[in-house]
TORMAR-199624 format. One line per 3 residues: number of its first residue (from 0); their letters; for each residue x, y, z of N, C-alpha, C. Coordinates in steps of 0.05 Angstrom, whole numbers, plus 5000, padded with zeros to 4 digits. Layout:
N
NUM> a> X,Y,Z,X,Y,Z,X,Y,Z  ... $
//
This chain:
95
0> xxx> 2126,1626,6995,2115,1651,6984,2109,1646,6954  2077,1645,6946,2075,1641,6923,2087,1664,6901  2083,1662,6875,2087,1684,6856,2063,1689,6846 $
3> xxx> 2052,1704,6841,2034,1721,6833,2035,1721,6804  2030,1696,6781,2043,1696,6755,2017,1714,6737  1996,1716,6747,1983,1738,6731,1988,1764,6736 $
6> xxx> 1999,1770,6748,2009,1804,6743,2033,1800,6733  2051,1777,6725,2067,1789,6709,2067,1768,6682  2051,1762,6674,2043,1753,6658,2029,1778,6638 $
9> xxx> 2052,1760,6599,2042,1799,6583,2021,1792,6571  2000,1811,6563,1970,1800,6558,1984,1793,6523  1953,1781,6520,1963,1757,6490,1927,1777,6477 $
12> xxx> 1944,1787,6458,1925,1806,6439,1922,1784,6420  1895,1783,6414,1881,1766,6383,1887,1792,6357  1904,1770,6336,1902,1799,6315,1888,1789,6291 $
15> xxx> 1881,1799,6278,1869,1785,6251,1895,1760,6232  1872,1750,6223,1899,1738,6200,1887,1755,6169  1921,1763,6165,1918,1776,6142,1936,1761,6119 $
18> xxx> 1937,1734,6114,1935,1722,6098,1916,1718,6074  1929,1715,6051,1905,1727,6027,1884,1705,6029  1854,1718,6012,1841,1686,6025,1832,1677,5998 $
21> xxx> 1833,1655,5990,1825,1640,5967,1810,1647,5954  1812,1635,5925,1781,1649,5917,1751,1634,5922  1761,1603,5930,1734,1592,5936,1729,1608,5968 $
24> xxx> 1741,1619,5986,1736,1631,6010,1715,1658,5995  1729,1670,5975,1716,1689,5965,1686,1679,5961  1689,1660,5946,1658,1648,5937,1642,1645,5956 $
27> xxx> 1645,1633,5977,1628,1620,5998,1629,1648,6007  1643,1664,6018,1634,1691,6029,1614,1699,6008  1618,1713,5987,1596,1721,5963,1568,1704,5972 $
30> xxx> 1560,1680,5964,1547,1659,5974,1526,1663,6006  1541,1669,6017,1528,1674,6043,1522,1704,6056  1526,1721,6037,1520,1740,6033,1504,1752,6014 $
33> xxx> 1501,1732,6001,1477,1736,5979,1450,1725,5995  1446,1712,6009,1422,1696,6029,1412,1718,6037  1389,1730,6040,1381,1757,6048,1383,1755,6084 $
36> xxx> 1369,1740,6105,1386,1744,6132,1401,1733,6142  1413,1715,6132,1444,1711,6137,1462,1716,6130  1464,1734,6104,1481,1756,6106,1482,1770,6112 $
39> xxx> 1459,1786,6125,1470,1811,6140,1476,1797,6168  1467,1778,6182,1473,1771,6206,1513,1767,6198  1519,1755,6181,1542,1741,6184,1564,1773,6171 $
42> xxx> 1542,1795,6154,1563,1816,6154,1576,1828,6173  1549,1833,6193,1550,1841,6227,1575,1833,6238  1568,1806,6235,1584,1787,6255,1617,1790,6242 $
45> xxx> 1625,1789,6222,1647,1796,6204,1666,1818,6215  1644,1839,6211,1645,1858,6221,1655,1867,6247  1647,1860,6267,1653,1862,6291,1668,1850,6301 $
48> xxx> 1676,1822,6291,1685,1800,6298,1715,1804,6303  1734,1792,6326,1756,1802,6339,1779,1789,6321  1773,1770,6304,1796,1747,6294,1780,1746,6271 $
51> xxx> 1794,1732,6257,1783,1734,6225,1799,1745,6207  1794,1743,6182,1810,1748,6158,1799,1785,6155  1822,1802,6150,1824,1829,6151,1811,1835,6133 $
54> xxx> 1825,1814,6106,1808,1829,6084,1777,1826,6075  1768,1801,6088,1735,1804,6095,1719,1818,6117  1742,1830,6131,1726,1850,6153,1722,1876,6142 $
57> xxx> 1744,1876,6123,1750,1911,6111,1723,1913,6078  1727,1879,6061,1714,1886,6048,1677,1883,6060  1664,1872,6077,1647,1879,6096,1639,1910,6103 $
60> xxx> 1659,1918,6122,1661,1947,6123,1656,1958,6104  1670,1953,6077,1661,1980,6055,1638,1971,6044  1628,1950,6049,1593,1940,6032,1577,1951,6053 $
63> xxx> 1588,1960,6086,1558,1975,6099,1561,1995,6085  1590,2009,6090,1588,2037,6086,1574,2053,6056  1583,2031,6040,1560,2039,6011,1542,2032,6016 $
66> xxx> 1527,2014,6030,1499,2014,6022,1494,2037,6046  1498,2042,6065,1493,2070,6081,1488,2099,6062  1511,2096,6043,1513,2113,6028,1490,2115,6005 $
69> xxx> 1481,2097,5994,1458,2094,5980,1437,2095,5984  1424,2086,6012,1403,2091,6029,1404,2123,6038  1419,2133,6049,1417,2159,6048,1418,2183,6021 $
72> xxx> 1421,2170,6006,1417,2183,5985,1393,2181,5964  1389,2156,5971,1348,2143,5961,1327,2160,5985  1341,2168,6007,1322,2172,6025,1318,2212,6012 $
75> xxx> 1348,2220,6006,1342,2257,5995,1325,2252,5968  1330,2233,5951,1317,2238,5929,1281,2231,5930  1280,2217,5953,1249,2201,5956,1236,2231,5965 $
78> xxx> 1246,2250,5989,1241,2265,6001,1234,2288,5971  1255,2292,5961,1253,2318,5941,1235,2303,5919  1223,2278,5908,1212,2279,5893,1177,2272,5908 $
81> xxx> 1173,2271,5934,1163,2267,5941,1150,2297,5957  1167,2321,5957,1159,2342,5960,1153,2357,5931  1162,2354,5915,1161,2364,5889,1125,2352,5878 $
84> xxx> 1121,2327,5888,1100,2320,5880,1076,2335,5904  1081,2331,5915,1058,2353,5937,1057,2376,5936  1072,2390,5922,1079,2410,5904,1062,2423,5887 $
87> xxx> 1064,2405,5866,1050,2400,5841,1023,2392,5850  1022,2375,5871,0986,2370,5869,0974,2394,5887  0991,2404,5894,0973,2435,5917,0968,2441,5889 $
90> xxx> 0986,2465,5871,0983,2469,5849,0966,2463,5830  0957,2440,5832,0935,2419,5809,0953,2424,5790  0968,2418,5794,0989,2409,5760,0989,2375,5761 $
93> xx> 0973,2373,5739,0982,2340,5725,0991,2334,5716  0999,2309,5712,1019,2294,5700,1006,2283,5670 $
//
């Protein structure tokens, strides 16, 4: 009678390593994130990524979430100065 060792076998969770990471790690991250599409490919990937250093997933995470935050906020001011100007030219007010 065999045993059945995968059902009792306890699953093996991947966790991040949260070990501090160097500052040349810093650099080469900075570095490859300065490349215009391979850094966002590799922010993505950072990002999502199951293993990896925490504190480049987290500081990742907060570089979408500001530039989200900036894009949406270039996008109200484009809109209001961009209605303000259609505005003004119904009006014939010049500049």
């Amino acid at each position: 009678m065999a045993e059945n060792t995968e059902a009792n076998a306890t699953p093996v969770y991947q966790t991040y390593d949260t070990s501090p990471m160097s500052v040349g790690d810093w650099v080469i991250t900075m570095i490859l994130l300065a490349i215009p599409i391979v850094g966002l490919v590799m922010l993505i990937y950072w990002i999502v990524s199951s293993t990896g250093n925490v504190n480049r997933r987290n500081y990742c995470l907060a570089t979408v979430i500001i530039a989200a935050i900036i894009l949406v906020i270039g996008i109200i001011i484009a809109i209001f100065f961009g209605g303000m100007a259609a505005i003004m030219s119904h009006h014939g007010v010049q500049m």
